[in-house]
C-alpha positions in Angstrom: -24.8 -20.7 -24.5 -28.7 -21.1 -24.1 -28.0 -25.1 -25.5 -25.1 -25.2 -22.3 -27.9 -23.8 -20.1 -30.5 -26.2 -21.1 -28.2 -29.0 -20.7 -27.1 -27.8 -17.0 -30.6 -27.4 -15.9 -31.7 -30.9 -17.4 -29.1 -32.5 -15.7 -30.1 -30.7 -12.4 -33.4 -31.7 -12.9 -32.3 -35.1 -13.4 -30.0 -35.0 -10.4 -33.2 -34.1 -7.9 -35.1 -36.4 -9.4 -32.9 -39.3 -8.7 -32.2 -38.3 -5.0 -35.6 -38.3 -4.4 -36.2 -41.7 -5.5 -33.1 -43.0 -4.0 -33.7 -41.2 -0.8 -37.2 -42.5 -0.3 -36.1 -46.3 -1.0 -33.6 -47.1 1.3 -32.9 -50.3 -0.3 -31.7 -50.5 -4.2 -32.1 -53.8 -5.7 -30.3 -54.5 -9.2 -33.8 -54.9 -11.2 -35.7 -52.1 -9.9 -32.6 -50.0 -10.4 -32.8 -51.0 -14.3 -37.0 -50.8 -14.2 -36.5 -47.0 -12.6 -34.1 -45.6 -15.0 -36.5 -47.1 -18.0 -39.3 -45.3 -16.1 -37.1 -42.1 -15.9 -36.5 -42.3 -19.6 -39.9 -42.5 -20.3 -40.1 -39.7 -18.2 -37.9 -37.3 -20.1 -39.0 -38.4 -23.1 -42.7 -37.6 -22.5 -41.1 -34.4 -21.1 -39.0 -33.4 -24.3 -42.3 -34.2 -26.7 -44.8 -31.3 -26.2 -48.6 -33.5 -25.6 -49.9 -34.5 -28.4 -53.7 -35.3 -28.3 
């Protein structure tokens, strides 16, 4: 059940995080869309490793 919450709460996370990028360009265009979700992978990637130094 924690694995269920995890997932809810990552996707949530995810969720807010898009809207806030979408809402503060008003405009998509094609390439940036593909360039922001790379970003946003790197994102959650750097997120699910804990810093290594």
């Amino acid at each position: 059940i924690l694995f269920l919450q995890l997932g809810f709460t990552l996707g949530n996370v995810v969720g807010m995080y898009l809207a806030q990028n979408y809402d503060v360009s008003d405009h998509i265009h094609i390439p940036n869309l593909a360039k922001k979700l790379e970003e946003i992978k790197k994102d959650l990637d750097a997120k699910k490793k804990p810093p290594s130094c």
